[in-house]
N, C-alpha and C positions, 0 to 999 in steps of 0.2 A: 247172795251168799258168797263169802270169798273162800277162796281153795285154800287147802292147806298142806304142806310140803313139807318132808321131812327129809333133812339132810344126812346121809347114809355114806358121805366119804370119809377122810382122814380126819381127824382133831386138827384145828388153827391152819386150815390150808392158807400158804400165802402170807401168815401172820395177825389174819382175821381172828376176830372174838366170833369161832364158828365150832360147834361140839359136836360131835357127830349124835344121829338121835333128836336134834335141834329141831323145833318143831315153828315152823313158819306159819305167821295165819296171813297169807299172800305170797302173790310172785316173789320168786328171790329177790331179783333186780329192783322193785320197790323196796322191801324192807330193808336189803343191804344195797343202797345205789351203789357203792365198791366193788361189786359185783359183775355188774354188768361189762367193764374193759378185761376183766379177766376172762369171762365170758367170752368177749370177741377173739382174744388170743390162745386159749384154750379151749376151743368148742364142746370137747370133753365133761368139763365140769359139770354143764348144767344138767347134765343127766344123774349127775349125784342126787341131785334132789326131786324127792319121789311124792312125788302125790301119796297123802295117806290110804290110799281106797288100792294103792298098789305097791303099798307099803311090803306086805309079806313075800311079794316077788318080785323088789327088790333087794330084799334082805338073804332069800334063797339063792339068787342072781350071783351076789357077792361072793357067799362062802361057795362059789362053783369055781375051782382053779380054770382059769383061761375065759371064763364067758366074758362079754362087753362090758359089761360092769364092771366087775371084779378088775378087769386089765384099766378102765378107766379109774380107778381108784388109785391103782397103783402109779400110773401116769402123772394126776395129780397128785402124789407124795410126793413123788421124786424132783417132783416140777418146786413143788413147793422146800422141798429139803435143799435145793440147787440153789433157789432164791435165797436163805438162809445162810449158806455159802461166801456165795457172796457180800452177800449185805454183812458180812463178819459175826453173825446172831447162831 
């Protein structure tokens, strides 16, 4: 049976065709190989994506000002808003 992942951070991190909500039927890193080098330079990310079965405590997590999550999310906006920056986008 393969896991299933829902991704719980920003809209288009990065520039990816990624929605928040998005519902993964596999590892991130399989479905989006693109994944995985942002992965290595942001360890952060991959915690966006929640397993469904801990879905509603990640989504509690979030709206919690300062918890891990919540601060990871905003790490990857900012990261990705930076990228955009640059890239003139």
């Amino acid at each position: 049976m393969t896991s299933k992942y829902v991704y719980v951070g920003p809209d288009r991190p990065f520039g990816l065709p990624l929605m928040r909500n998005a519902v993964l039927a596999g590892e991130p890193e399989t479905i989006f190989p693109a994944l995985s080098p942002l992965f290595a330079e942001h360890k952060v990310f991959r915690h966006l994506f929640a397993p469904v079965a801990e879905l509603a405590r990640a989504r509690l997590a979030l709206s919690t000002p300062g918890s891990p999550l919540s601060l990871y999310s905003a790490q990857i906006k900012k990261a990705g808003d930076a990228l955009k920056t640059v890239n003139g986008k």
